[in-house]
N, C-alpha and C positions, 0 to 999 in steps of 0.2 A: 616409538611413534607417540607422539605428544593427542592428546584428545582435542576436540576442536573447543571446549571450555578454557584449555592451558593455552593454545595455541590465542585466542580472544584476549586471554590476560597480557599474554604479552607484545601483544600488538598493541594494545594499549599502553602500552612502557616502550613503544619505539621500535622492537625487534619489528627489522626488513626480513628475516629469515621466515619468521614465523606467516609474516604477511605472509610469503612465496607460498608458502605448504598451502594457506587457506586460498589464495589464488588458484593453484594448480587442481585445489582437493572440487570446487566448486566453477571452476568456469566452464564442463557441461554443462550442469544444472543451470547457471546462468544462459549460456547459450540456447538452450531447448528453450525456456521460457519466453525469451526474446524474441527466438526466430519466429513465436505463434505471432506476434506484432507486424516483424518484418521479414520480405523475402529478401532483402538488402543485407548480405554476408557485413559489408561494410559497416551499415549504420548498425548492424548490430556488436561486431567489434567497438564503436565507438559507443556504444552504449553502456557495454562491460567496462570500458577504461573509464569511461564517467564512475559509472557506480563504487567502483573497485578507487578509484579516486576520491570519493566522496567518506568510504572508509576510511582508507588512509588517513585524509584530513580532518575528521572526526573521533578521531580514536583515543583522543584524550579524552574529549567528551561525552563519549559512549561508556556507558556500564557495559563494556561488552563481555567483560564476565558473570552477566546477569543473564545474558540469550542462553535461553535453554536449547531452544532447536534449531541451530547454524543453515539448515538447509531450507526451513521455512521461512528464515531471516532473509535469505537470498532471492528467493521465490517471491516474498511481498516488499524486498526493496526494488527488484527488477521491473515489478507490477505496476510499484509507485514513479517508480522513475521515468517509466513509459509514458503510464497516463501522462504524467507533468508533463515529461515533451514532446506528446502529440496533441494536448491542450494545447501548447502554445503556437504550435505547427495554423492551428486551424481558430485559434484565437478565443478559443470556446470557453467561457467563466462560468464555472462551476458552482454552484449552490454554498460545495464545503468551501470555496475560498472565499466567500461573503460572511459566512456562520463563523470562520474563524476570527473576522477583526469583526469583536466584539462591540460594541459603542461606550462611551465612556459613560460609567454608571455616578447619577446623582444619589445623595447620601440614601434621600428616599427611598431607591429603586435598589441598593445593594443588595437583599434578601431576594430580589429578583433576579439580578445577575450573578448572584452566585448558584442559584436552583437552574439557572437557562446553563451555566458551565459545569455543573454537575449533570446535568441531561446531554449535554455537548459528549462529555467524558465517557457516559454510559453510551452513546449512539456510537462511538467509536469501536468502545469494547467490541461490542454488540457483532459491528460489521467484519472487526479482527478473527470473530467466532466462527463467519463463516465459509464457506469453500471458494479457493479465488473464483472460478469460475461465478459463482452466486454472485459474490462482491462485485466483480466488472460488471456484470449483464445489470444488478440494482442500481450501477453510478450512472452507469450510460442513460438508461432509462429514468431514473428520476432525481440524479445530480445533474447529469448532463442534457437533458432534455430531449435528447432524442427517442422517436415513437419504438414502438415494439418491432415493426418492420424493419423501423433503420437500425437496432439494435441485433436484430435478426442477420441484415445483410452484413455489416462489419462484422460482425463473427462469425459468417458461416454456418450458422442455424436455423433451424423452422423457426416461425413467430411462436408456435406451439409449447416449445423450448424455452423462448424468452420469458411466456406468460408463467411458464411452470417456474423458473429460477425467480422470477421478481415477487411472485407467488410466497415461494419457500423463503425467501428475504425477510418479505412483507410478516411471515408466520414466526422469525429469526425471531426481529423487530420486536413483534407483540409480548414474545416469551421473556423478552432479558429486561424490555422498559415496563413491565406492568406498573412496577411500584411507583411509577411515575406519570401516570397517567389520573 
């Protein structure tokens, strides 16, 4: 039985075998995650073939004998893959795709846009620190802009719930960016 470290290395050098094992070993774990999105059997099969797609065709490019923890790899690419295509579903522009195309910096302003991409880096960290659940319930509500009620009702929680998670975010937030403020 290869570890899922060896198994990573050699997907990156092309082995279709190794992919199968990390397919077979994860598409539960991918499935559970998914179906919290969708009751759609389907669109969640087509979601796993995307994502498990997106491997593949990355895999050159991937240090993926760098991923330390293969199942939380799978859990925040599923996460991400979702958001992305239920943003587009609903047309919704998020905050972070604005933050990420940076403006193009004059010579002047360089010491500026390098400190705004280092806080960029750090707010990422930050939100990678914390538990998916916190991370959706924070995008929704102050990436995505919707209130605490509408964050409430797509996920099937009290408002109570959302205040507490965007709360514990908010408290994430303050601990990892102090030096930057």
């Amino acid at each position: 039985m290869f570890s899922d470290k060896d198994l990573f290395k050699h997907i990156s050098q092309d082995d279709p075998n190794a992919f199968g094992i990390i397919f077979h070993r994860y598409r539960g774990t991918l499935a559970k995650v998914l179906a919290r999105y969708s009751d759609d059997s389907e669109q969640v099969k087509d979601w796993m073939q995307e994502i498990y797609l997106k491997l593949w065709e990355n895999r050159r490019s991937m240090t993926m004998e760098k991923v330390e923890n293969p199942k939380a790899y799978f859990i925040t690419s599923a996460r991400n893959h979702v958001i992305r295509e239920l943003s587009k579903k609903k047309q919704i522009h998020f905050a972070t795709v604005e933050a990420n195309k940076l403006p193009e910096v004059a010579d002047h302003n360089l010491e500026e846009g390098i400190n705004h991409r280092e806080l960029w880096h750090a707010y990422k960290v930050a939100l990678g620190k914390m538990p998916a659940r916190t991370q959706e319930t924070f995008f929704l509500n102050r990436e995505g802009g919707l209130s605490y009620g509408e964050v409430a009702n797509r996920l099937g929680v009290s408002v109570k719930t959302v205040e507490s998670q965007v709360g514990r975010a908010l408290c994430i937030l303050r601990q990892e960016l102090v030096c930057y403020v």
